[in-house]
N, C-alpha and C positions, 0 to 999 in steps of 0.2 A: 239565374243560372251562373252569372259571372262570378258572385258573389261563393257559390257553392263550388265552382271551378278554384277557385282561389283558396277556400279552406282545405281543397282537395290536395293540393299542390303544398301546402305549408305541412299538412299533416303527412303526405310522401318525405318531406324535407326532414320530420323530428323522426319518423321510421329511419331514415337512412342514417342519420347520424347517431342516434341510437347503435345504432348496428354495429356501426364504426368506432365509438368508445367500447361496447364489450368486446366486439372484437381484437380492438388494440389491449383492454386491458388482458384478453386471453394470452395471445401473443407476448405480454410482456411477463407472465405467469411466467407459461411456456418457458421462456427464454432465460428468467431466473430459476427458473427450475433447474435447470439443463446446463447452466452454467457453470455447478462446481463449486460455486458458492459456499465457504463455509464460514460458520462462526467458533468460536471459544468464549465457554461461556462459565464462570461460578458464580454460587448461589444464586443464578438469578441474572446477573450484571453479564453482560455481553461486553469483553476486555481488547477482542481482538477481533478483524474482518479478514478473510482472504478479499484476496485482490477477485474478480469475478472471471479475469479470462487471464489467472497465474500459470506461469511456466511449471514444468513438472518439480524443476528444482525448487518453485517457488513453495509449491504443493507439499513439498518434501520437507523441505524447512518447519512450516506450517505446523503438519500433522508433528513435527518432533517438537516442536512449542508445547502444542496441546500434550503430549506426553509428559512434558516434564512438568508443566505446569500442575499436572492431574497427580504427579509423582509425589506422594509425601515426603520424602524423606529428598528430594531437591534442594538446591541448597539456591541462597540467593546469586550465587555468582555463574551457576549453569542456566538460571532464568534469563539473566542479566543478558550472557554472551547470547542468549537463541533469538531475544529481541534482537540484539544488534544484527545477525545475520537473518531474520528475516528483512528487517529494514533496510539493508545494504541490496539483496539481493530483489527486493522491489522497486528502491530508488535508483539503482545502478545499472535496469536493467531496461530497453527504449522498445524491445522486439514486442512488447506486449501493447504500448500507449498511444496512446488520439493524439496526440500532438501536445505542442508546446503545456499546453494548462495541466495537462493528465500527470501531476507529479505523485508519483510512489512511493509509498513508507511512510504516509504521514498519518496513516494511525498507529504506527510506533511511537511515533515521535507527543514531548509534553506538551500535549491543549494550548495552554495559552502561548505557544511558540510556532505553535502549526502556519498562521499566515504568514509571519515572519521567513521560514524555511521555504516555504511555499511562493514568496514572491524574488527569495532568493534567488532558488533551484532555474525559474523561470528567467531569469536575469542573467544568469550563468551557464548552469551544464545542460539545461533546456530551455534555452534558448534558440535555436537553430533546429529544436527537434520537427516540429512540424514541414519547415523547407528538407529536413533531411527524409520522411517517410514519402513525401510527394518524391523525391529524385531516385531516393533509391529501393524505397516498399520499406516498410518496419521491420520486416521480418531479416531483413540483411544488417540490422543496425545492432547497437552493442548488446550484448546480453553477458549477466552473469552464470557462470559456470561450476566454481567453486567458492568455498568462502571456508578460512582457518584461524582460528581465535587463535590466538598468542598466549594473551593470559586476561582472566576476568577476576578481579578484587573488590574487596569493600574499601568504601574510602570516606574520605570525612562527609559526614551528613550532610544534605540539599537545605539551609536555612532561606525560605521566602515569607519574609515580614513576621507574623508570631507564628508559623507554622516547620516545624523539620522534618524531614523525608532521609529515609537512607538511601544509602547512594553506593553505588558502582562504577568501577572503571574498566570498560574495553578494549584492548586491544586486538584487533585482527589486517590480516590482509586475504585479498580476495583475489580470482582472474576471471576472464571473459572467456566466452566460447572464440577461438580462433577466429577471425575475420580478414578480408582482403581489404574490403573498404576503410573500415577504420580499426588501426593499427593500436589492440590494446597497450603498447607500450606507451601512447599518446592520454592513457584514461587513467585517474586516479585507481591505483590496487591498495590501499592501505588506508587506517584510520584507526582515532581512538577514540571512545565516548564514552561517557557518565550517564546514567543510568539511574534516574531516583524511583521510589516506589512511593503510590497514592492512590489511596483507597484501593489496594491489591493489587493495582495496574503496575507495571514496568512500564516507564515514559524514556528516552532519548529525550535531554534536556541540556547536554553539550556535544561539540565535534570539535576534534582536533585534526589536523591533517597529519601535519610530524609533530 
């Protein structure tokens, strides 16, 4: 009887936990589902991810991406600037992110520079983010507002090793939603990047400040 008590008990144990993975896998359906989530996608290749819980201006940006991108008659330098300011206003923006690790824009940004910016960003302007969403909630912390191209150019080609890319140049500056706690005059509004094209992607592959 022990013995039939025992296989009783293990087989309650694979029911339950069974249960417990589809049910989490529902839930996590659910949850991208409902998210907002989008992609941009040609022929095929998936170029570009929203953020999964993007601000509306993020949303805004986004959908004017996919426009122009779908635009024939776009020109490389309108592509150019809408990367830049989706990436400005994902990476510049804290009201959306988990903390310190959760840095933004880095699928603007060129592949094999992503950890690089990435352990940057971390070491820098998110740095402090995680101590700041415990003290003061996310939702009060910087967000971007606007964001206005200056001027977007072609510029001399991206050459890495026997491979060249065209390439662009950014210029914009941006502002924050008004805040009491931290004083956008205190946060980068301004920037300028380069901009190369690979295999149809728009990548962020320089920043300049001034």
């Amino acid at each position: 009887m022990k013995k039939i008590y025992k296989h009783f008990n293990l087989y309650a144990i694979y029911l339950t936990l069974a249960a417990l993975l589809i049910s989490g896998s529902i839930f996590a359906y659910l949850l991208l589902k409902d998210s907002g989530e989008k992609t941009i996608n040609v022929e095929g290749t998936n170029l570009y991810t929203q953020r999964f819980n993007a601000t509306d201006y993020q949303k805004e940006l986004f959908t004017e991406l996919e426009t122009v991108i779908n635009n024939s008659e776009a020109t490389g330098n309108e592509i150019a600037a809408s990367v830049v300011k989706n990436y400005i206003a994902d990476f510049y923006t804290w009201t959306n992110k988990q903390g310190s690790h959760d840095v933004g824009g880095l699928g603007f940004v060129f592949s094999p520079s992503t950890l690089y910016i990435q352990s940057q960003a971390k070491a820098y302007f998110y740095k402090d983010l995680t101590y700041f969403i415990e003290l003061y909630g996310a939702e009060n912390l910087l967000q971007v507002d606007s964001i206005t191209v200056k001027y977007a150019d072609a510029e001399t080609n991206f050459v890495m090793g026997t491979n060249e890319y065209p390439s662009y140049y950014v210029g914009v500056e941006w502002t924050y939603v008004p805040n009491e706690i931290f004083s956008p005059l205190s946060y980068q509004n301004k920037g300028y990047f380069s901009v190369l094209v690979r295999d149809g992607k728009f990548e962020i592959y320089r920043y300049f400040k001034e």
